[in-house]
C-alpha positions as CSV (number, residue, x, y, z in Angstrom):
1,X,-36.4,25.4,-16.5
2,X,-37.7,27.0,-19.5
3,X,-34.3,26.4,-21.3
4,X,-34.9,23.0,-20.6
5,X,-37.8,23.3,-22.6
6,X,-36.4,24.4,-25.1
7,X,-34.0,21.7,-25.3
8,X,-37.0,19.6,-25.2
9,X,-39.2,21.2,-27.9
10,X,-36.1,20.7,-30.2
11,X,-35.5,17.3,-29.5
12,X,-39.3,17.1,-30.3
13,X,-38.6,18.7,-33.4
14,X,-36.0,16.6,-34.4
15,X,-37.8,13.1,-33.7
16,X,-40.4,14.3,-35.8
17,X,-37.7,14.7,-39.0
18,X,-35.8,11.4,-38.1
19,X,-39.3,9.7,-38.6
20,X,-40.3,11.0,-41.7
21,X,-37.0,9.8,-43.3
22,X,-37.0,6.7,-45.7
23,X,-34.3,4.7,-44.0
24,X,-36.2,5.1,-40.7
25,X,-39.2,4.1,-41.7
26,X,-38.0,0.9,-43.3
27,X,-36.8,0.0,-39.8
28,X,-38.9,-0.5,-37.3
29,X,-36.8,-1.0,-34.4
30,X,-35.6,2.4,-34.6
31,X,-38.5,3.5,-35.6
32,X,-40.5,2.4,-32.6
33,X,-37.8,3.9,-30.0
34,X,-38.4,7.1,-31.6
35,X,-42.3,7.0,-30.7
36,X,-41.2,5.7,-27.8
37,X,-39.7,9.1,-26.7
38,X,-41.7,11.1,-29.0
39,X,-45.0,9.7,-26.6
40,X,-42.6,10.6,-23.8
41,X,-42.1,14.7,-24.7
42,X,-45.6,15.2,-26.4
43,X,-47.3,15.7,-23.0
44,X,-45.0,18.2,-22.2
45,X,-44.0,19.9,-25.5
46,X,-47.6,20.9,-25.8
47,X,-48.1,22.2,-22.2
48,X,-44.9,24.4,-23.3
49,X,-45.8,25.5,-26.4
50,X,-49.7,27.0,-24.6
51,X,-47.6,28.7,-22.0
52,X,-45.2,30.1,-25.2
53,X,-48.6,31.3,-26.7
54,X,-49.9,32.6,-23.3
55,X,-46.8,34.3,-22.8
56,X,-46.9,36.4,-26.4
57,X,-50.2,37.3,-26.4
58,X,-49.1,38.8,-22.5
59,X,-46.7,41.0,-23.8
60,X,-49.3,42.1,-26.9
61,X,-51.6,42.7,-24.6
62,X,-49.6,44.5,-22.2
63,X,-48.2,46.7,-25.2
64,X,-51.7,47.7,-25.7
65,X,-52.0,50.3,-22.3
66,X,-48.8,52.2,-24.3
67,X,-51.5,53.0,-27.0
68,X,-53.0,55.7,-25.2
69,X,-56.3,53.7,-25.0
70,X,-59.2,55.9,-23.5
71,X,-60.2,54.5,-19.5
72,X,-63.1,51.9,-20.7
73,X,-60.8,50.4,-22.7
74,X,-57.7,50.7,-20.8
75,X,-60.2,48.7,-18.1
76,X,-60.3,46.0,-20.6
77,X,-56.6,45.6,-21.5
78,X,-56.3,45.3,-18.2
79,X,-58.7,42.9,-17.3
80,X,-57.7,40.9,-20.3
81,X,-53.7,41.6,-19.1
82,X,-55.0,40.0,-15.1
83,X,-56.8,36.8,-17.0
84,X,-53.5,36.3,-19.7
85,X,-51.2,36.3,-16.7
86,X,-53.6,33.9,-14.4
87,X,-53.6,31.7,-17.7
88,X,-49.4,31.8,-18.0
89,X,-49.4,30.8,-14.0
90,X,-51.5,27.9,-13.8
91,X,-49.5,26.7,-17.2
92,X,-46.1,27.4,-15.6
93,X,-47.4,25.0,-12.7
94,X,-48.3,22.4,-15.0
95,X,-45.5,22.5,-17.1
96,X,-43.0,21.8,-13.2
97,X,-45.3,18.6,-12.9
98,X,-45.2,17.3,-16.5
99,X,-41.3,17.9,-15.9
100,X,-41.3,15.9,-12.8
101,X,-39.7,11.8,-13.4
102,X,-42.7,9.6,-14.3
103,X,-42.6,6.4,-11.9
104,X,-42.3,3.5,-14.1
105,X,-44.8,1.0,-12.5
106,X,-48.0,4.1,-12.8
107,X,-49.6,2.1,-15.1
108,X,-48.9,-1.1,-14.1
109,X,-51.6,-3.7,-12.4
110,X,-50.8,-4.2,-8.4
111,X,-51.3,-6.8,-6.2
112,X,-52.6,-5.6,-2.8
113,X,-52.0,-7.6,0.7
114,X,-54.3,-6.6,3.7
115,X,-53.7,-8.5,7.1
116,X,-55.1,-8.4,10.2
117,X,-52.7,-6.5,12.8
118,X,-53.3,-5.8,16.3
119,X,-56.6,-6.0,17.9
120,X,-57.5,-10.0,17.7
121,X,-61.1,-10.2,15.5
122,X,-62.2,-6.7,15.8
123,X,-58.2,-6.4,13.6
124,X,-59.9,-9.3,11.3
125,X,-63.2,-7.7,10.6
126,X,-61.6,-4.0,9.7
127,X,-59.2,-6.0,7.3
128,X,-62.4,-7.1,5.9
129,X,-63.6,-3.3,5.5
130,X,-60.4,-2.3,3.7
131,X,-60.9,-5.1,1.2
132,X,-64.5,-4.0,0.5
133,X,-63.3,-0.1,0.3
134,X,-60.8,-1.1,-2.2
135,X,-63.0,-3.5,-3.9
136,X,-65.6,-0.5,-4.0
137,X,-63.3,1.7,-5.1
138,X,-61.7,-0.7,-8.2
139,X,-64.9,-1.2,-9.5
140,X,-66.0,2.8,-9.8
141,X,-63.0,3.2,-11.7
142,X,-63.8,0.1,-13.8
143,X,-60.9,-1.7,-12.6
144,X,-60.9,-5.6,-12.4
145,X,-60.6,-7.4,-8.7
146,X,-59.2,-10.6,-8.6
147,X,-58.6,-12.5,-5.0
148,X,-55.6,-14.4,-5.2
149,X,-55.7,-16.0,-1.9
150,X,-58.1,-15.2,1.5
151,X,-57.7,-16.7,4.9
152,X,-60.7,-15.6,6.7
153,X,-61.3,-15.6,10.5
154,X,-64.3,-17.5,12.0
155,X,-66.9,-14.4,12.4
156,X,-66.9,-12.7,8.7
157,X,-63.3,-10.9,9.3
158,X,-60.0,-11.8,7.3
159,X,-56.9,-12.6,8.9
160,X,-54.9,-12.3,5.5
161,X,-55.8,-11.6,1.9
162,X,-54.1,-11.1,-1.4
163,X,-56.2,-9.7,-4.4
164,X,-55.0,-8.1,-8.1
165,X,-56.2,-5.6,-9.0
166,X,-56.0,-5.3,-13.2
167,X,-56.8,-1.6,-14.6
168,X,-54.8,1.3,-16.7
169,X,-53.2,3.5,-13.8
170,X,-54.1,1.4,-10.5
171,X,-50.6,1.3,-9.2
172,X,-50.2,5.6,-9.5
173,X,-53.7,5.7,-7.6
174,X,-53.4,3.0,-5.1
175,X,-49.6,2.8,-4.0
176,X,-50.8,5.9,-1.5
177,X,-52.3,2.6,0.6
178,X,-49.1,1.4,2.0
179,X,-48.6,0.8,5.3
180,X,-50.7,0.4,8.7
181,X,-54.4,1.5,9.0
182,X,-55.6,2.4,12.6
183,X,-59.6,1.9,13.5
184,X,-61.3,3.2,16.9
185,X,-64.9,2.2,17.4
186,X,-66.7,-0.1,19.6
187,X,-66.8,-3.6,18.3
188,X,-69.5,-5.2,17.8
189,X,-68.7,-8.0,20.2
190,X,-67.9,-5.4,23.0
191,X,-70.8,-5.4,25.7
192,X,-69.8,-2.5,27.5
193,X,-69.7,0.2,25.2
194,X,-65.6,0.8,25.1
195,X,-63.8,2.1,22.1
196,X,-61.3,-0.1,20.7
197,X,-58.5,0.3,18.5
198,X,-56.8,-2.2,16.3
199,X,-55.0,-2.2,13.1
200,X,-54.7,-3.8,9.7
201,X,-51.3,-3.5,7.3
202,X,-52.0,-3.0,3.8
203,X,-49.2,-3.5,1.0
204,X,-49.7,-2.3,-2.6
205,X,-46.9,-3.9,-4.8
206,X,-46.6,-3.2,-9.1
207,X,-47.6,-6.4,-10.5
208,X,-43.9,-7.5,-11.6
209,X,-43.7,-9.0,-15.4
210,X,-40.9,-11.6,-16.4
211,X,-38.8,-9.6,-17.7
212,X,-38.9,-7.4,-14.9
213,X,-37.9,-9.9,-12.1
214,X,-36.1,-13.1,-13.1
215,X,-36.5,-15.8,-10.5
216,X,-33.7,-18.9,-11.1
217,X,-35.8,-22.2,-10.3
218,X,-32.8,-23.6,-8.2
219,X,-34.2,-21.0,-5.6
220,X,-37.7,-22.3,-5.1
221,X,-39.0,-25.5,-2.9
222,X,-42.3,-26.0,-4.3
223,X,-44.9,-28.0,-2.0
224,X,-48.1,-29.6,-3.0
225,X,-50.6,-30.4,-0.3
226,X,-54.5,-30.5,-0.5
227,X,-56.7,-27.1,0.4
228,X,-58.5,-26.7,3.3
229,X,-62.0,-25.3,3.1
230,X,-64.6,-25.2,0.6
231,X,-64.1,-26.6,-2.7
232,X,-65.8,-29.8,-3.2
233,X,-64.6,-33.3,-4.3
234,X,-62.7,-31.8,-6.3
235,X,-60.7,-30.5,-3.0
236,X,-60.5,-33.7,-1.1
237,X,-59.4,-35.8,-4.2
238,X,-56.7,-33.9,-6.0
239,X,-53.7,-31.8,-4.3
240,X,-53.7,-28.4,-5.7
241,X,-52.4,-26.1,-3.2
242,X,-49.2,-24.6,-3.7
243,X,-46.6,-23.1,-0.9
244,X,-43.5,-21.7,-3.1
245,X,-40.8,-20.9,-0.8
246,X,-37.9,-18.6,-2.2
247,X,-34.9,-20.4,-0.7
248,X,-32.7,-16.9,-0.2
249,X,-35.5,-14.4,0.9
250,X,-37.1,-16.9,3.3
251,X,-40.4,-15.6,1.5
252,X,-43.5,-17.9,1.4
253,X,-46.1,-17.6,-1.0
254,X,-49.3,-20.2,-0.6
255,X,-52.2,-20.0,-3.0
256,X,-55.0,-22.6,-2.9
257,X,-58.1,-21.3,-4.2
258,X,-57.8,-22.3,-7.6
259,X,-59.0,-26.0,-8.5
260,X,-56.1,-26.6,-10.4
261,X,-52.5,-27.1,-9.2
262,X,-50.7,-25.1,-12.4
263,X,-53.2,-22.2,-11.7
264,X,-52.2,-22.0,-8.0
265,X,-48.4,-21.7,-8.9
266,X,-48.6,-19.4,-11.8
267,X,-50.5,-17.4,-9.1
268,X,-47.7,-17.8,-6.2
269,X,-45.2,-17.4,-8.7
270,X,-47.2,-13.2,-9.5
271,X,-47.0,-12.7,-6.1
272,X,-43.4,-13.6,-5.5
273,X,-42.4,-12.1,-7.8
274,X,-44.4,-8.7,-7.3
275,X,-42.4,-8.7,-3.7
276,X,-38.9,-9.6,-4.8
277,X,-39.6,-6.8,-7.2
278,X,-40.5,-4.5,-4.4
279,X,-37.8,-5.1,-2.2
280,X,-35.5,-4.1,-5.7
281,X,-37.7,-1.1,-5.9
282,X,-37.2,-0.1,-2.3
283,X,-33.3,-0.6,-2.8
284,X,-33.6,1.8,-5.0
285,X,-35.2,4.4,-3.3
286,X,-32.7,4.0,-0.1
287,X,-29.5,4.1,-2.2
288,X,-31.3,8.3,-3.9
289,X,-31.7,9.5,-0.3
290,X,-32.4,8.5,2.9
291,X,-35.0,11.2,3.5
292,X,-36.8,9.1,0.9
293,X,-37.5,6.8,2.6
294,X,-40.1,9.0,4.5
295,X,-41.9,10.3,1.7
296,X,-45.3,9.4,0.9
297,X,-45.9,6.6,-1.1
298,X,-42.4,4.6,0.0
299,X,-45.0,2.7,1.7
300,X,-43.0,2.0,5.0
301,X,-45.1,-0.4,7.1
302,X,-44.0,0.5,9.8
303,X,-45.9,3.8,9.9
304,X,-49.3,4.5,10.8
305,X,-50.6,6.2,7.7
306,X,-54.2,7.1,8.8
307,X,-56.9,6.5,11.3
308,X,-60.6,5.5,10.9
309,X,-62.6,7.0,13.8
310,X,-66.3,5.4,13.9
311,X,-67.6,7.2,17.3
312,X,-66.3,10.9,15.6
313,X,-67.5,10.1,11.8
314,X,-63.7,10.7,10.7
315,X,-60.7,9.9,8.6
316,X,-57.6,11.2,8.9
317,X,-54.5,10.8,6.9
318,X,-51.6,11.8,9.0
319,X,-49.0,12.0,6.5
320,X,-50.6,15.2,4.8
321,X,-52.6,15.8,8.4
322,X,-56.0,15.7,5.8
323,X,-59.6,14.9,8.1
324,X,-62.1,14.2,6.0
325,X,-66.2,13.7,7.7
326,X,-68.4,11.0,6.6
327,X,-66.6,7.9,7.3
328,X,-69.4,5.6,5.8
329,X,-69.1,7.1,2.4
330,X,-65.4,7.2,2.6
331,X,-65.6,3.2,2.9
332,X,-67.8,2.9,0.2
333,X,-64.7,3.8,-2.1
334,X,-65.0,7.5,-2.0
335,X,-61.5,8.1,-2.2
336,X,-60.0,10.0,-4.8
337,X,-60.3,13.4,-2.9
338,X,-57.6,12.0,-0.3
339,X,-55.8,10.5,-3.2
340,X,-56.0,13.5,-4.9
341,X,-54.4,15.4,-1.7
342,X,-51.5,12.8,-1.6
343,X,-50.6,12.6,-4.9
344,X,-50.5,16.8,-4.9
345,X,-48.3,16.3,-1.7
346,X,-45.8,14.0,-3.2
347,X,-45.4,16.4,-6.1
348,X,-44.6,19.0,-4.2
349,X,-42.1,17.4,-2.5
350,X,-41.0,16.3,-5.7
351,X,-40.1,19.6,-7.2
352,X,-38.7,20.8,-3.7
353,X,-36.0,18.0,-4.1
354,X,-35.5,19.0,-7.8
355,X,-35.1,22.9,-6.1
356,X,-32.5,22.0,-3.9
């Protein structure tokens, strides 16, 4: 590892020279790749060069107790000698992360879908609850929530919704979501006191750009039909709603709460094109490993990911077998310590496929 970090430090090095030349300057193109990968090492060349500096004033230090110090200060050398070599550790485990491949959608915007799964309105209303935890959550880290399209169910649950959510890093924070959300607790509507349990699926896509996903038009069937719900004259009058149907996928997109009918398929079109780009991505993943496919994050739906227990104040997160107490706060948005514990998990696992 450390001669790759080496090799890297050079290569550091040697961006920096190419950039200060004349006939690189004059041209941007190749000037612009060059900060490209220069932004791409700095993170860790920095990291390396502490843990170089850590590691020399070690062996100074250490060279110190051959002095033939007297025993207070021998004490101190090696007190100093305990810290320099805490110090060198904790950089030597930063310096495996930094190295670890940085997923290319981190900082991109996502687009979430929560439905209602198994458990008839009780499923509805703790759909509803996920929405406002994530909504919650987007907004203490001053992220922007945007619904896209809602189909609510008559007694304040949601049978389906689709929301962006637009802020620096969502995606590497939220992509943890994927995949099916268990609740026990009595429902409100249950008279004799049994627990129920029902689910809720959640999907957490990268927000795909043009150039990311090309879509040919030949492949869509485009319907315009009037919404349904609230809206106004405006509703009743003009057909806006859009159902976009990609013709080899089978997948159908319909967005209608927008009062204008371009507005509805620009929306349709972010959406299909956020899922065609993550069945590409999944591709992907399947064709590296198999195992893969397990890790956290894949976001297999088919998985149970966690469970919400009301009558026990709990939340547990099975894929990192985390329990966490007050279950209120947690869906207020209080998130980031699980978060936290699965992004440290998928690291590790991370570096133990780069080990083997």
């Amino acid at each position: 590892m450390l001669d790759r970090l080496e090799r890297l430090e050079k290569r550091y090095e040697e961006i920096d020279r190419q950039m200060s030349q004349t006939e690189v300057a004059t041209d941007l193109k190749q000037l612009q790749a060059l900060a490209q990968e220069r932004a791409g090492l700095e993170e860790v060349v920095d990291r390396y060069r502490k843990y170089k500096t850590a590691a020399k004033s070690l062996a100074e230090t250490r060279a110190m107790l051959d002095d033939g110090l007297d025993e207070e200060m021998t004490e101190l050398v090696k007190q100093e000698v305990s810290s320099l070599e805490s110090k060198q550790e904790r950089l030597l485990e930063e310096l495996k992360v930094a190295l670890l491949p940085n997923d290319p959608n981190d900082q991109k915007d996502i687009i979430v879908e929560i439905r209602a799964g198994t458990g008839g309105e009780e499923a509805g209303l703790f759909a509803a609850n996920l929405f406002r935890m994530y909504s919650r959550y987007a907004q203490a880290k001053g992220w922007k929530t945007d619904v896209i399209s809602v189909n609510e169910s008559g007694i304040g649950g949601i049978k389906e919704i689709i929301f962006e959510v637009k802020g620096k890093g969502a995606y590497s924070r939220l992509k943890y979501e994927s995949g099916v959300h268990r609740v026990q607790r009595i429902p409100v509507t249950e008279s004799s006191g049994r627990i129920h349990t029902s689910t809720a699926t959640v999907a957490v896509l990268p927000k795909a750009e043009e150039v990311d996903i090309e879509i040919n038009p030949d492949d869509l069937k485009i319907d315009i039909f009037h919404s349904g719900g609230a809206g106004g004259q405006n509703v009743n009058k003009v057909a806006t709603a859009v159902r976009m149907t990609h013709l080899p996928t089978g997948m159908v997109v319909v967005c209608q709460d927008e009062r204008s009918q371009l507005q509805n398929k620009l929306r349709a079109m972010s959406v299909l094109r956020s899922r065609l780009l993550d069945i590409e991505r999944r591709k992907q993943e399947e064709k590296i490993t198999l195992e893969r496919r397990s890790q956290v994050g894949t976001g297999e739906r088919a998985e149970k990911i966690r469970t919400y227990n009301f009558p026990q104040d709990r939340v547990t997160d099975h894929r990192v077998n985390l329990t966490l107490r007050n279950l209120p706060r947690f869906l207020e948005g209080e998130l980031d310590e699980l978060i936290d514990t699965l992004v440290n998990s998928s690291q590790e696992r991370q570096l133990e496929e780069q080990l083997a």
